[in-house]
PyMOL commands that place a pseudoatom at each C-alpha (Angstrom):
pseudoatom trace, name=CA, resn=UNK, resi=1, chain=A, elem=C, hetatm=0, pos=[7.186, 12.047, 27.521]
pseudoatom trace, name=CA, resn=UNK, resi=2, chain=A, elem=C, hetatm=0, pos=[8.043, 8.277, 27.697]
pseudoatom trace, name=CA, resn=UNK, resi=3, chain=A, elem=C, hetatm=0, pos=[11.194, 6.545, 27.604]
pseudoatom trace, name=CA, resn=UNK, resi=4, chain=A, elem=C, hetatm=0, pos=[13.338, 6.835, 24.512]
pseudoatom trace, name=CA, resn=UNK, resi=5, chain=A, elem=C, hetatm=0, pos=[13.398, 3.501, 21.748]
pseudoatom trace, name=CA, resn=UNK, resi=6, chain=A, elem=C, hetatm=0, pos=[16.350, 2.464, 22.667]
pseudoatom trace, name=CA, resn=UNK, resi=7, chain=A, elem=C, hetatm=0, pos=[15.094, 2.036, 26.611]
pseudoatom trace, name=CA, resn=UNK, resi=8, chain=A, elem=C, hetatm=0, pos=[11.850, 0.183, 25.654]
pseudoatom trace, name=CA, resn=UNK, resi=9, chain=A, elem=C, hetatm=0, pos=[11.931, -4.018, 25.006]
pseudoatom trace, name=CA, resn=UNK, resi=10, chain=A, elem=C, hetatm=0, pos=[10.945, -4.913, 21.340]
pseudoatom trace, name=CA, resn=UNK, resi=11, chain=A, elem=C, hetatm=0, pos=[7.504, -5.821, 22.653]
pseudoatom trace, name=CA, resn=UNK, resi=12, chain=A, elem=C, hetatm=0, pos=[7.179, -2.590, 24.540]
pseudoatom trace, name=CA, resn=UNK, resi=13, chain=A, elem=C, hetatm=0, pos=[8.348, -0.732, 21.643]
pseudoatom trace, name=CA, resn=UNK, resi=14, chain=A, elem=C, hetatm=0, pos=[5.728, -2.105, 19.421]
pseudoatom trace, name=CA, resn=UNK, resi=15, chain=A, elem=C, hetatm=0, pos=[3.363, -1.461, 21.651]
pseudoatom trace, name=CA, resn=UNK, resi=16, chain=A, elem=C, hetatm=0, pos=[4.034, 2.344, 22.046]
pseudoatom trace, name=CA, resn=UNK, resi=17, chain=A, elem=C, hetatm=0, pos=[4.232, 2.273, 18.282]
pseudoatom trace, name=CA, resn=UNK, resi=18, chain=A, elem=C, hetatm=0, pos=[0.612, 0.787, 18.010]
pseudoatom trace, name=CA, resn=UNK, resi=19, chain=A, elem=C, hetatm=0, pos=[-0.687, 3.357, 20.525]
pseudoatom trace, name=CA, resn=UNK, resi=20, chain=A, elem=C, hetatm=0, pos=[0.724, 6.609, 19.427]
pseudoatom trace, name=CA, resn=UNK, resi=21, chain=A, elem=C, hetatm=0, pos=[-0.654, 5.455, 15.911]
pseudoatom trace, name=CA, resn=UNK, resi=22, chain=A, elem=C, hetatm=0, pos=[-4.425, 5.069, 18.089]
pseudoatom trace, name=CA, resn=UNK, resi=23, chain=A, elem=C, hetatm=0, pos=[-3.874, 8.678, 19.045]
pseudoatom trace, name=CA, resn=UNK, resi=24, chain=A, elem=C, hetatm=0, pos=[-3.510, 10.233, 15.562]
pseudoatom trace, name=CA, resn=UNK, resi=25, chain=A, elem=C, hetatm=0, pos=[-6.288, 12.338, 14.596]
pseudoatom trace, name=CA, resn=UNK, resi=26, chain=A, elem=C, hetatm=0, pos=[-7.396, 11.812, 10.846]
pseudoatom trace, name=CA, resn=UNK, resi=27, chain=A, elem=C, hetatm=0, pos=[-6.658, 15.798, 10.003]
pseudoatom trace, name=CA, resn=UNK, resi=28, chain=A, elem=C, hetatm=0, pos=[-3.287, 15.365, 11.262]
pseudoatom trace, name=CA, resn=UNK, resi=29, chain=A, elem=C, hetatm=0, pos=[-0.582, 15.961, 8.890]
pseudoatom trace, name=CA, resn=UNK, resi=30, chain=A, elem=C, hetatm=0, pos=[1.223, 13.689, 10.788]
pseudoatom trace, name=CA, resn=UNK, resi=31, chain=A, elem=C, hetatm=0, pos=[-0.958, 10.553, 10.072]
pseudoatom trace, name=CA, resn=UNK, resi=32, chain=A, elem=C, hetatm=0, pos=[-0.693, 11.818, 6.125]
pseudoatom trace, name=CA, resn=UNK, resi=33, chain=A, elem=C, hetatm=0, pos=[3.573, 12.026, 6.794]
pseudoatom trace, name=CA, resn=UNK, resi=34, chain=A, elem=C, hetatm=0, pos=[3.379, 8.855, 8.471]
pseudoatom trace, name=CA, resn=UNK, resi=35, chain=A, elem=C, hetatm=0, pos=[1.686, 7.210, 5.458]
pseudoatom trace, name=CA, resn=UNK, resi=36, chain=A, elem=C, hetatm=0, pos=[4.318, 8.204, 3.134]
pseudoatom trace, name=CA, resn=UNK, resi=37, chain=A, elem=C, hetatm=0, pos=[7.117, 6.602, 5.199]
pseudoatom trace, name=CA, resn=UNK, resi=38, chain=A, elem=C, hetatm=0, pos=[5.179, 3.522, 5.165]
pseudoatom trace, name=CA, resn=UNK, resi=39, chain=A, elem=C, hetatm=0, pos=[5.229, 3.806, 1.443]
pseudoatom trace, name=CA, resn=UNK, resi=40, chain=A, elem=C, hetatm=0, pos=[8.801, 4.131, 1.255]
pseudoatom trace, name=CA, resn=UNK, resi=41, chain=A, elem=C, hetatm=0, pos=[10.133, 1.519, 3.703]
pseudoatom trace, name=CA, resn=UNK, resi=42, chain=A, elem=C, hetatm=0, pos=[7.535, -1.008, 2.240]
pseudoatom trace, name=CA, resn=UNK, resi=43, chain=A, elem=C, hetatm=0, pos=[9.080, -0.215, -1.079]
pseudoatom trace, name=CA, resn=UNK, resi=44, chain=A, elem=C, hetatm=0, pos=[12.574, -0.496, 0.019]
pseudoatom trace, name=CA, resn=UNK, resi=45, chain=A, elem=C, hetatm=0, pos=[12.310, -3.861, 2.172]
pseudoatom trace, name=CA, resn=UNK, resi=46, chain=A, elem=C, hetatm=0, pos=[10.330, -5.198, -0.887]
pseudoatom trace, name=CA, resn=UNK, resi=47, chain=A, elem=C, hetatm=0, pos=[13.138, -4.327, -3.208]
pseudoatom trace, name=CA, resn=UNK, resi=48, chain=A, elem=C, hetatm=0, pos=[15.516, -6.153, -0.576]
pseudoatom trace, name=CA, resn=UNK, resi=49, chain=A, elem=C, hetatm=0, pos=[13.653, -8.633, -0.497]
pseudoatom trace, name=CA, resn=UNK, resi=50, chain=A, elem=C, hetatm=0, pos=[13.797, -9.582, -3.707]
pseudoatom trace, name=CA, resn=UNK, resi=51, chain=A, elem=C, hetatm=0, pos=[17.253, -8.580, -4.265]
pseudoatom trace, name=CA, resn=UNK, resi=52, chain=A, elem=C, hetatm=0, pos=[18.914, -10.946, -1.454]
pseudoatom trace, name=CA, resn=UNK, resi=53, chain=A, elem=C, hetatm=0, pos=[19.019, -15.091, -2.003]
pseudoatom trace, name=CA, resn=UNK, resi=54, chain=A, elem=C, hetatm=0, pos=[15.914, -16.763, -0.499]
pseudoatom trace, name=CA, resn=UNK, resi=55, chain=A, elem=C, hetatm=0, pos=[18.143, -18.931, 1.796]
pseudoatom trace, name=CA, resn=UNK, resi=56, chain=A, elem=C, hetatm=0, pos=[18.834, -15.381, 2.859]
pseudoatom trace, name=CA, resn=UNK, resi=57, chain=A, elem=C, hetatm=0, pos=[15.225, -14.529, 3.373]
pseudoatom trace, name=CA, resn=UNK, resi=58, chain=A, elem=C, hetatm=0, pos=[14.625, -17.379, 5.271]
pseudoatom trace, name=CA, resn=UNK, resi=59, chain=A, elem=C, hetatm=0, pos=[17.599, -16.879, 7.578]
pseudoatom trace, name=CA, resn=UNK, resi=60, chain=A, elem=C, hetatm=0, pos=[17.040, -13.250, 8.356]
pseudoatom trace, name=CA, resn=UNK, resi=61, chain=A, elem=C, hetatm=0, pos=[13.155, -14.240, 9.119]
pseudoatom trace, name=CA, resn=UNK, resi=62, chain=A, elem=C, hetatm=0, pos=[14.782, -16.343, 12.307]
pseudoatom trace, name=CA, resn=UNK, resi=63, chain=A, elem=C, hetatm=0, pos=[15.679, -12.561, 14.441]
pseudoatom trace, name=CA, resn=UNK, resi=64, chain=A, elem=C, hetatm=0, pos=[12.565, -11.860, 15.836]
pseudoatom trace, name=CA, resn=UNK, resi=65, chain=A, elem=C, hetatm=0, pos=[13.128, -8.079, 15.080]
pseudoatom trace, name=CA, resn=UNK, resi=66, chain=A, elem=C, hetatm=0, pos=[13.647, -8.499, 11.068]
pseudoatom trace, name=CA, resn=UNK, resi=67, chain=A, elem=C, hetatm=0, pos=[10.794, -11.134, 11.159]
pseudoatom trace, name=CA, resn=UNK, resi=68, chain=A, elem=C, hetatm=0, pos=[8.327, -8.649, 12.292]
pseudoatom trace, name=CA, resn=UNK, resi=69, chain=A, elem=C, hetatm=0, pos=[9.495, -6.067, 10.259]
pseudoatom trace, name=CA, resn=UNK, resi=70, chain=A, elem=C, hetatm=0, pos=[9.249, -8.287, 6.890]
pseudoatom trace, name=CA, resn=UNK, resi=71, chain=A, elem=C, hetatm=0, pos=[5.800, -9.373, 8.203]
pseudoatom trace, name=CA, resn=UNK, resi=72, chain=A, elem=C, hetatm=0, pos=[4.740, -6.433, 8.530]
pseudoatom trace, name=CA, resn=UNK, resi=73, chain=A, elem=C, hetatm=0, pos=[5.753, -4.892, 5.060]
pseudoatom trace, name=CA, resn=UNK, resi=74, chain=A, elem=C, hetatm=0, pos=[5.807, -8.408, 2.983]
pseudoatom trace, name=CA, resn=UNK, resi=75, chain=A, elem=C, hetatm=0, pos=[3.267, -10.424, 5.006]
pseudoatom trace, name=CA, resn=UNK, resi=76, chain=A, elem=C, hetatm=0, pos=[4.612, -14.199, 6.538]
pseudoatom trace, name=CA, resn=UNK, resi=77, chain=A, elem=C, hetatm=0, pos=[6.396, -15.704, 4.075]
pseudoatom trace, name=CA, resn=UNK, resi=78, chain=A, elem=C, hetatm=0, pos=[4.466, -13.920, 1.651]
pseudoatom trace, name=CA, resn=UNK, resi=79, chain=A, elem=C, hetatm=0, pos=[1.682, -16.840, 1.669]
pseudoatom trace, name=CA, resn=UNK, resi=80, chain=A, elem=C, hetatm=0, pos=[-1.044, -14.778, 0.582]
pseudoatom trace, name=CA, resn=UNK, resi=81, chain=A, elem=C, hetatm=0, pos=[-2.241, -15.754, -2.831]
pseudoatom trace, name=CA, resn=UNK, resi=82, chain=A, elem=C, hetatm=0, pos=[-2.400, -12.031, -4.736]
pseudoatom trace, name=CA, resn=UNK, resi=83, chain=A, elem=C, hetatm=0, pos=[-5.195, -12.395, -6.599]
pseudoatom trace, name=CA, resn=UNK, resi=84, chain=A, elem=C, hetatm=0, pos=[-7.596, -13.559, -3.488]
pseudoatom trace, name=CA, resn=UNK, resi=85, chain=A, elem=C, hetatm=0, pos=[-6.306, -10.637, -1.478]
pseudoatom trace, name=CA, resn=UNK, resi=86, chain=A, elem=C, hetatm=0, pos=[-6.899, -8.178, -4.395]
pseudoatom trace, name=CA, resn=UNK, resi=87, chain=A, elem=C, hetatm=0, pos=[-11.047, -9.551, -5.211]
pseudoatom trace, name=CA, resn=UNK, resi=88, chain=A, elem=C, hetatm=0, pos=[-11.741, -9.175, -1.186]
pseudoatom trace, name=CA, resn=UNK, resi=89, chain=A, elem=C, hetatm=0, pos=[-10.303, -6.046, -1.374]
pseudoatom trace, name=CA, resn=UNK, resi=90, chain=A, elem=C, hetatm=0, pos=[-12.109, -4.723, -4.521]
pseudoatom trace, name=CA, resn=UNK, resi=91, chain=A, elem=C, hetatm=0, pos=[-15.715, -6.150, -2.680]
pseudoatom trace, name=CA, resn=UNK, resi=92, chain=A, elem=C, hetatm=0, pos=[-15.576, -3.509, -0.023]
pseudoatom trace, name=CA, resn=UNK, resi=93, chain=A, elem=C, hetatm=0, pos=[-15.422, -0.816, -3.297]
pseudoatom trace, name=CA, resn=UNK, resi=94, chain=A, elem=C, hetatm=0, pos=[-17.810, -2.540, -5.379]
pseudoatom trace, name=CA, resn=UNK, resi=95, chain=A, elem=C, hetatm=0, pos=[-21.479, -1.730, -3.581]
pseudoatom trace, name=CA, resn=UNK, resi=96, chain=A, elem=C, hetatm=0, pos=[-19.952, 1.803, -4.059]
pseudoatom trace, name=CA, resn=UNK, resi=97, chain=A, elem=C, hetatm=0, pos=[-19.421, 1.329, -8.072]
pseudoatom trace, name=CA, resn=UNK, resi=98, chain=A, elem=C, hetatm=0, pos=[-22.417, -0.687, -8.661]
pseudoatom trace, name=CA, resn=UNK, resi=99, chain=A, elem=C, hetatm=0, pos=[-24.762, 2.467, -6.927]
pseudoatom trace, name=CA, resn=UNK, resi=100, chain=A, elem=C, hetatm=0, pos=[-23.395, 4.572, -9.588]
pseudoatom trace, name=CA, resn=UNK, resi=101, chain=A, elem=C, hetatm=0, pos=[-23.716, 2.054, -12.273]
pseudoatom trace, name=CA, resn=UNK, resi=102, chain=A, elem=C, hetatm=0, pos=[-20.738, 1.040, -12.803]
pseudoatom trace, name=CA, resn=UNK, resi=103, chain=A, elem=C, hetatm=0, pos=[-18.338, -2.103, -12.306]
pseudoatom trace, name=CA, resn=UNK, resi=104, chain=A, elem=C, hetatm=0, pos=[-15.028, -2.996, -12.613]
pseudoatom trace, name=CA, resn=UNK, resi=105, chain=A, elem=C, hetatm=0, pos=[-13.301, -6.314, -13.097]
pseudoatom trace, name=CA, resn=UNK, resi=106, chain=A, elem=C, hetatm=0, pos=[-9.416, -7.697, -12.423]
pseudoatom trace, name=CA, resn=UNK, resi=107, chain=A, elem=C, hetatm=0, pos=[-7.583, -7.810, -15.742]
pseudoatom trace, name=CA, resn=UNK, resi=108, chain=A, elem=C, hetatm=0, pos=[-4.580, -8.953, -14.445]
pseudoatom trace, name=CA, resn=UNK, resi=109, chain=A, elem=C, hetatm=0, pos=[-1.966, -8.644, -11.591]
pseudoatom trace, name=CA, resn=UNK, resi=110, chain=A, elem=C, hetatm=0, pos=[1.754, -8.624, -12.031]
pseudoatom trace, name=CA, resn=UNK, resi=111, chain=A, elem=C, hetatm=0, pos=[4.894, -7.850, -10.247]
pseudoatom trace, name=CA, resn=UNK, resi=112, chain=A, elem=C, hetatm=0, pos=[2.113, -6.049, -7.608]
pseudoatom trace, name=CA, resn=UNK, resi=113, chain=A, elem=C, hetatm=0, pos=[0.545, -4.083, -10.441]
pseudoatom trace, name=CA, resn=UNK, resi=114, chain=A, elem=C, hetatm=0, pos=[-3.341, -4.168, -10.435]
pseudoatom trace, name=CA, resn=UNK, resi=115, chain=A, elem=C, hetatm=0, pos=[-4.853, -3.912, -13.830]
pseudoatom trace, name=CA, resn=UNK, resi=116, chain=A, elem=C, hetatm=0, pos=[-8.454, -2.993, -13.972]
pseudoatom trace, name=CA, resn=UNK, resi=117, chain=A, elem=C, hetatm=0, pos=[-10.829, -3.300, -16.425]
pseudoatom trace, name=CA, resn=UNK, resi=118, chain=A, elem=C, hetatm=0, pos=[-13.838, -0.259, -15.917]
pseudoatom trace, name=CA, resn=UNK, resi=119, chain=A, elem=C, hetatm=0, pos=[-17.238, -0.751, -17.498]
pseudoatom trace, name=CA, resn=UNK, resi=120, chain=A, elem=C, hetatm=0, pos=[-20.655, 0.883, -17.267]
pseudoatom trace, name=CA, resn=UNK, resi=121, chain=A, elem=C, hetatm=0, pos=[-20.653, 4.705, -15.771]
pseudoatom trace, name=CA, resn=UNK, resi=122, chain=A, elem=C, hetatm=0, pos=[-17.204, 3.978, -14.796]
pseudoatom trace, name=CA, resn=UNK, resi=123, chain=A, elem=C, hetatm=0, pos=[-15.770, 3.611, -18.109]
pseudoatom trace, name=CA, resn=UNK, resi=124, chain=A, elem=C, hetatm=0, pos=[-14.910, 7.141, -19.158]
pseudoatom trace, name=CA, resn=UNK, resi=125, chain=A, elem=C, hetatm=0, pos=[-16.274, 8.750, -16.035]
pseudoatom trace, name=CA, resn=UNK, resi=126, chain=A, elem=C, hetatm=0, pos=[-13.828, 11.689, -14.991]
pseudoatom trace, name=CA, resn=UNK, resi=127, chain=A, elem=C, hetatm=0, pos=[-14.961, 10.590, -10.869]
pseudoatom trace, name=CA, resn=UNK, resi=128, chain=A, elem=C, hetatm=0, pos=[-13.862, 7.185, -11.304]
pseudoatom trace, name=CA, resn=UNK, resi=129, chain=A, elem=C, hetatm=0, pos=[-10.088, 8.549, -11.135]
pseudoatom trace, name=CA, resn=UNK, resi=130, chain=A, elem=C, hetatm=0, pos=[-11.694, 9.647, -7.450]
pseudoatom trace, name=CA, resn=UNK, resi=131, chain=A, elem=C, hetatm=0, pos=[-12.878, 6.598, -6.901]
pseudoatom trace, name=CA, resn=UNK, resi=132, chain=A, elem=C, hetatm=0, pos=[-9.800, 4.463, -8.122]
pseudoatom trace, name=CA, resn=UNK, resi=133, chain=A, elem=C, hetatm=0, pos=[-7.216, 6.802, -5.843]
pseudoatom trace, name=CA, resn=UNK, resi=134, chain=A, elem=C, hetatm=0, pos=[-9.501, 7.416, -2.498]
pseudoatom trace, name=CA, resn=UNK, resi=135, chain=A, elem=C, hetatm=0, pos=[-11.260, 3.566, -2.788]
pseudoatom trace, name=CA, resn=UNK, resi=136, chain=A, elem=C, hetatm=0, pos=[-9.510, 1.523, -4.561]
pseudoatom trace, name=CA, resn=UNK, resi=137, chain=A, elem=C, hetatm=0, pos=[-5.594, 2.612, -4.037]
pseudoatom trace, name=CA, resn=UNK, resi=138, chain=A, elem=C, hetatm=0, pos=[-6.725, 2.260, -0.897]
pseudoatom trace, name=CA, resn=UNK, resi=139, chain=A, elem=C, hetatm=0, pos=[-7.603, -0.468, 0.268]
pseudoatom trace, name=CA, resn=UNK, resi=140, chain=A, elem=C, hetatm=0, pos=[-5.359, -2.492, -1.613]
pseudoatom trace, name=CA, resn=UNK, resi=141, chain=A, elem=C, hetatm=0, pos=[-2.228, -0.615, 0.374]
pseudoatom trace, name=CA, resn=UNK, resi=142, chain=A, elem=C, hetatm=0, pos=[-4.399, -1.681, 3.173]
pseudoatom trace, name=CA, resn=UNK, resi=143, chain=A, elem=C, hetatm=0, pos=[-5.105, -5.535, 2.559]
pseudoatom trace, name=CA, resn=UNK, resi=144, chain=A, elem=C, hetatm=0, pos=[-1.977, -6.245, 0.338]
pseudoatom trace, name=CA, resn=UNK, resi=145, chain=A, elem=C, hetatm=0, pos=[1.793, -5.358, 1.280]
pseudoatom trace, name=CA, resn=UNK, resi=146, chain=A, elem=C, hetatm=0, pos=[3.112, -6.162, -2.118]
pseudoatom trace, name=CA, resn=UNK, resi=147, chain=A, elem=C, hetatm=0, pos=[0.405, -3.892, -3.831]
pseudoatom trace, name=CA, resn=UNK, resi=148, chain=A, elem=C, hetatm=0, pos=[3.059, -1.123, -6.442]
pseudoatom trace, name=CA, resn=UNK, resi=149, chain=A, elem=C, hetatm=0, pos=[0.262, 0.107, -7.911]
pseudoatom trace, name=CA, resn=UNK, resi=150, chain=A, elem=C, hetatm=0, pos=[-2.869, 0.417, -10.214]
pseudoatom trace, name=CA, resn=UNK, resi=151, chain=A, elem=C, hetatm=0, pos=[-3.245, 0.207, -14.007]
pseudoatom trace, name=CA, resn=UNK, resi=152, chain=A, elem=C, hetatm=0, pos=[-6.493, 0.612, -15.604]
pseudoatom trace, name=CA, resn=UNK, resi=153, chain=A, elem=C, hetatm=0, pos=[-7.339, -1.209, -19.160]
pseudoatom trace, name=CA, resn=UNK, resi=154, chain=A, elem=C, hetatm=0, pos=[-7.832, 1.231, -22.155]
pseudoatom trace, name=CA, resn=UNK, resi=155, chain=A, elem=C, hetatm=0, pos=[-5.448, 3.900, -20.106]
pseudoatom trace, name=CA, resn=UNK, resi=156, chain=A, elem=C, hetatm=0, pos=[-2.260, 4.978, -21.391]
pseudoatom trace, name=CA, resn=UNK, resi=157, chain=A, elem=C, hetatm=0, pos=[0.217, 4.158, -18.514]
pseudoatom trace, name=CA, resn=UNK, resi=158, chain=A, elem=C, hetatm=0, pos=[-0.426, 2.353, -15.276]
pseudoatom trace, name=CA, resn=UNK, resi=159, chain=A, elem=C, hetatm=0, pos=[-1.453, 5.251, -12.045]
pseudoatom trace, name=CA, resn=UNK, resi=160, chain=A, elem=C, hetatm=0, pos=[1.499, 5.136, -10.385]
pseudoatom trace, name=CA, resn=UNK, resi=161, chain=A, elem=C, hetatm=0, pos=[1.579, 3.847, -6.788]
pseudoatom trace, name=CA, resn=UNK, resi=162, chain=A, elem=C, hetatm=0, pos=[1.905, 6.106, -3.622]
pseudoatom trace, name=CA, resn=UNK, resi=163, chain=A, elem=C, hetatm=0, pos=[5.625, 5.079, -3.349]
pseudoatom trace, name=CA, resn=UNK, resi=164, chain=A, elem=C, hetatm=0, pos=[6.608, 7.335, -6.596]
pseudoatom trace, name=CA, resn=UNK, resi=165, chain=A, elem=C, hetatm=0, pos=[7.101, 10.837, -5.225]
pseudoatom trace, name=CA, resn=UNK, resi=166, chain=A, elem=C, hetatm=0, pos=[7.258, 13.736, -7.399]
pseudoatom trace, name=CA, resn=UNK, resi=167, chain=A, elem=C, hetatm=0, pos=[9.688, 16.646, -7.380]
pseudoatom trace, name=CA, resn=UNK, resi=168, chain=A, elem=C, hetatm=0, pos=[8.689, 19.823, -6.620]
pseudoatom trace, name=CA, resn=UNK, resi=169, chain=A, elem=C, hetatm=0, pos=[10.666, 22.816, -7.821]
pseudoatom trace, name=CA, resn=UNK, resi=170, chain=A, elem=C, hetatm=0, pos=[9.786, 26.668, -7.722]
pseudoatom trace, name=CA, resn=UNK, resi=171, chain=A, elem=C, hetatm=0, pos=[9.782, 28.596, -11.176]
pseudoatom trace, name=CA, resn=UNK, resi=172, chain=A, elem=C, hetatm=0, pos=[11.901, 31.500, -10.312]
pseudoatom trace, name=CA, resn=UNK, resi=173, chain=A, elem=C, hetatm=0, pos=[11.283, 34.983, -12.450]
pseudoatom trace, name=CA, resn=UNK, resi=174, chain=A, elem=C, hetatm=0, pos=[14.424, 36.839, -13.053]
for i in range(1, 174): cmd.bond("trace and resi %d" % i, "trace and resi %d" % (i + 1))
show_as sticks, trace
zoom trace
């Protein structure tokens, strides 16, 4: 075993980070943990984020240590224009839709809420919830930090986005 956080520069301990994140298998519950923490600390710095003055923001972006931690979760300076970010992202799904006939279409984006539109096979297909959580979801948590999640046209209420977690209680029998 290495040296502890604490011992390791901010460089080094980026570093480590990076390569124990390599070694992860795919199976490994650990990646799948790892994924939800992302979730929720992407949530949370987003919701400070918004919550603190800009001036703020912008001073807290001059320690090197916060400034890679808010580029990481919020981008730099959040420059990236949504709605480009969200079309790249939806071309790597699309040769997948299209070979099942289907195609879908941006109806909107707000407050990092994707609303689809679905047509052809899609519309009404009981996969395309497969394809919206495993392609979709996806790679927009991928490509786009302030991504909250995905609402599809003609739907009742928008999917919610991997940082809602459910509860999970047992039924007990007296």
């Amino acid at each position: 075993m290495g040296a502890s956080g604490e011992e390791l520069s901010w460089d080094e301990l980026i570093e480590r980070i990076a390569t124990l994140a390599d070694q992860l298998a795919e199976d490994d519950p650990a990646l799948e943990l790892l994924d939800y923490l992302e979730v929720w600390h992407r949530e949370g710095i987003l919701r400070l984020a918004t919550a603190i003055p800009p001036e703020a923001l912008a001073d807290a972006r001059t320690d090197p240590v916060v400034a890679h931690l808010l580029d990481a979760y919020l981008g730099e300076d959040d420059e990236d224009d949504p709605e480009a970010v969200v079309e790249e992202a939806l071309e790597e799904i699309r040769p997948y839709v299209h070979s099942h006939g289907g195609e879908m279409a941006v109806v909107g984006i707000s407050d990092g809420i994707v609303t689809l539109s679905l047509m052809g096979s899609c519309d009404g297909c009981p996969a395309s919830s497969l394809t919206l959580t495993q392609g979709v979801e996806q790679v927009l948590r991928q490509r786009w930090p302030g991504f909250r999640g995905l609402r599809v046209e003609g739907r009742d209420r928008p999917r919610p986005g991997p940082q809602q977690l459910l509860q999970i209680q047992s039924l007990r029998r007296g």
